[in-house]
N, C-alpha and C positions, 0 to 999 in steps of 0.2 A: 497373493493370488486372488484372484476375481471369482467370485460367485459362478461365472459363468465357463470358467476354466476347471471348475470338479468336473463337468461334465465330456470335457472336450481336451485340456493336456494329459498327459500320459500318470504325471503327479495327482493330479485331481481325480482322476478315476482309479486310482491306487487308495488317494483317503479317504472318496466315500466307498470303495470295499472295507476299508479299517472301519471305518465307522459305523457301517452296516452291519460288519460283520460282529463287530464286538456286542452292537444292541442284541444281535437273535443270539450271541453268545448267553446275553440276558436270560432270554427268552427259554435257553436250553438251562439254562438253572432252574426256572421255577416250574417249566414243563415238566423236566425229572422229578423233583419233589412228589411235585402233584404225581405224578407215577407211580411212586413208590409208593402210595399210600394202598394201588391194590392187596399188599401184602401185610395190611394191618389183621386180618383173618388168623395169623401167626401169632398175635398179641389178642387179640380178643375174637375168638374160634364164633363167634356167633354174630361178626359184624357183616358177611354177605355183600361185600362191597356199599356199606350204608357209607364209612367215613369218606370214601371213594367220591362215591355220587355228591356227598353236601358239599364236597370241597369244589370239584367240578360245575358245583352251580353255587357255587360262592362268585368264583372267577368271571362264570358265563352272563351273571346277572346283575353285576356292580358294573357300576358307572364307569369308576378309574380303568379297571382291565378291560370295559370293552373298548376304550376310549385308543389304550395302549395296542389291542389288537388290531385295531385297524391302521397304526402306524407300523406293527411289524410286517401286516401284509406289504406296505409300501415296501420297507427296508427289505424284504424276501425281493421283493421283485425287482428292484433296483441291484439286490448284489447278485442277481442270477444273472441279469442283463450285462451290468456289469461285469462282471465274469466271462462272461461270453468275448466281449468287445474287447477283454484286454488278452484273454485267450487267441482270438484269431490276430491281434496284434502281434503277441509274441510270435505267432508262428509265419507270419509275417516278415517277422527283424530279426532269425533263430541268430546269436552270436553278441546279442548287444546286451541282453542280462538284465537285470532288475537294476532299477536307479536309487536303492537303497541296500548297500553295499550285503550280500550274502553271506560270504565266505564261500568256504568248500561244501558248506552244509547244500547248500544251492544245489547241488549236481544229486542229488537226492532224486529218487524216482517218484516219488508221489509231490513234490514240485514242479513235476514236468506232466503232469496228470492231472490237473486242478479242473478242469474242463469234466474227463473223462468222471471222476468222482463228483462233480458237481453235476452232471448228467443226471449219474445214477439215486442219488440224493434227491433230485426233483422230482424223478418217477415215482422216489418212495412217497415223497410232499404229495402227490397227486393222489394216490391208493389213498394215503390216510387222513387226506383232506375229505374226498371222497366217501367213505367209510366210516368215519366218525364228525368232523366239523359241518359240515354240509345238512345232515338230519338232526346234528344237537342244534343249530342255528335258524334251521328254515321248517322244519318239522318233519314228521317218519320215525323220531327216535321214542320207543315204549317209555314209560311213566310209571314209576313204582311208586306207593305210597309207605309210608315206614307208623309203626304204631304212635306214634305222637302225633300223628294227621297230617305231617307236611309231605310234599307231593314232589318228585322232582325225577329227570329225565333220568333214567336204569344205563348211563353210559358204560358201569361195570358190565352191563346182562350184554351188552351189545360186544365190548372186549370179548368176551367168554363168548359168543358166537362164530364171531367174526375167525379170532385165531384158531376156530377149527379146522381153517382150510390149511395145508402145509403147504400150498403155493405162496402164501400171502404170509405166512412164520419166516419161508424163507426169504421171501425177499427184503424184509423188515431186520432179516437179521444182515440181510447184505449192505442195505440200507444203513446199516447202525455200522456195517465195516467200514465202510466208506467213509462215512460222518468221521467215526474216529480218524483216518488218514488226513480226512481234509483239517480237521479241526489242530490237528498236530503242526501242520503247517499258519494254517491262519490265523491261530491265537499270536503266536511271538510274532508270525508276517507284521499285523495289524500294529501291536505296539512296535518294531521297527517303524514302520510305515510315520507315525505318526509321533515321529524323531528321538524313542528311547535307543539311545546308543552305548549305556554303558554297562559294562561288559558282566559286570555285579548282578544288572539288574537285569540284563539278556540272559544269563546263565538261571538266575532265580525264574524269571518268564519261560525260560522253555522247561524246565523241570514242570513248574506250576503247568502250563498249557501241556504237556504231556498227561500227567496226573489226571486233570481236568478230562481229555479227549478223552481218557482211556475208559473211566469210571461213567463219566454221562454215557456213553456208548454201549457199556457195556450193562451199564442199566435198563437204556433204553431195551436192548437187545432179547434180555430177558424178560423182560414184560411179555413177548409174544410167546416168547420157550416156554416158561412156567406155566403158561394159560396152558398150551397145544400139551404137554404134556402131564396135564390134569395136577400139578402143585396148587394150582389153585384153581377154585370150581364157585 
């Protein structure tokens, strides 16, 4: 295949979704982590989102991850676009199927909804781009110092604001539904996609991608629940 056929055959803009998609799969590994750490206050009752914040300006202020985030934003953009393109394709050909063999799984309803959840998923990208990456990055976000004198952006104070609103809880938790549906199909899509056909290792891939959707989602999910409903303060 030619460089210039990812962009333009039907093959090619199937393996850079696999290949995009698998990166921000990346990316949802190490975003969750770093999440999870708002809930260090359970393990040491007096950290106030301190381990939170240094971790967060670990990521934001080294070289490698900012290097890497400016290629996820390409890889976001590229699989939403993407996405789109193969979206109004299929409905375009309805009857001609995926050129990497499905099965029956195929007739599944959130396979014929990828567009519709990938929609709502970008609305959530926008709010929480928005809301938090935009003021840690460009400035507007408050500045907490901690007793050892180093100084760094109060991204917790701003979580604990923000998800006061229960407009913006719920859409985050809609957002994190979504994610999980899409994520259930795209993890095993992607390795299909990018010729794992045996049956072994399809079977071990959609359990794993199951597994994987359900926990990053429903992690994510709770981060804004536990804020809104004062577990963590």
């Amino acid at each position: 295949m030619k460089w210039s056929e990812l962009f333009t055959s039907s093959i090619g803009k199937k393996w850079v979704m696999a290949i995009s998609g698998l990166c921000l799969i990346g990316f949802l590994l190490v975003h969750v982590t770093l999440n999870t750490l708002i809930w260090a206050n359970i393990f040491v009752p007096e950290d106030n989102g301190e381990i939170f914040n240094r971790a967060a300006h670990w990521l934001g202020s080294n070289l490698i991850p900012r290097i890497l985030e400016v290629g996820l934003f390409l890889f976001f953009i590229i699989h939403i676009i993407q996405g789109y393109v193969l979206e109004l394709q299929n409905r375009s050909k309805r009857g001609k199927g995926y050129k990497v063999p499905m099965g029956s799984e195929g007739s599944n309803w959130y396979r014929k909804s990828m567009g519709l959840l990938g929609t709502l998923i970008f609305i959530f990208l926008v709010v929480h781009i928005s809301n938090f990456w935009i003021s840690s990055r460009f400035g507007g976000l408050k500045e907490i110092t901690y007793p050892d004198g180093e100084t760094f952006h109060n991204l917790y104070g701003e979580m604990i604001t923000v998800f006061q609103e229960l407009w913006i809880v719920i859409l985050y938790v809609l957002g994190c539904v979504s994610l999980a549906w899409h994520l259930i199909h795209g993890f095993q899509s992607a390795f299909r996609t990018i010729g794992v056909s045996n049956k072994k290792y399809l079977a071990l891939l959609n359990a794993t991608g199951i597994g994987f959707s359900l926990l990053v989602s429903i992690l994510f999910a709770a981060m804004p629940l536990s804020i809104y409903l004062g577990w963590v303060k």
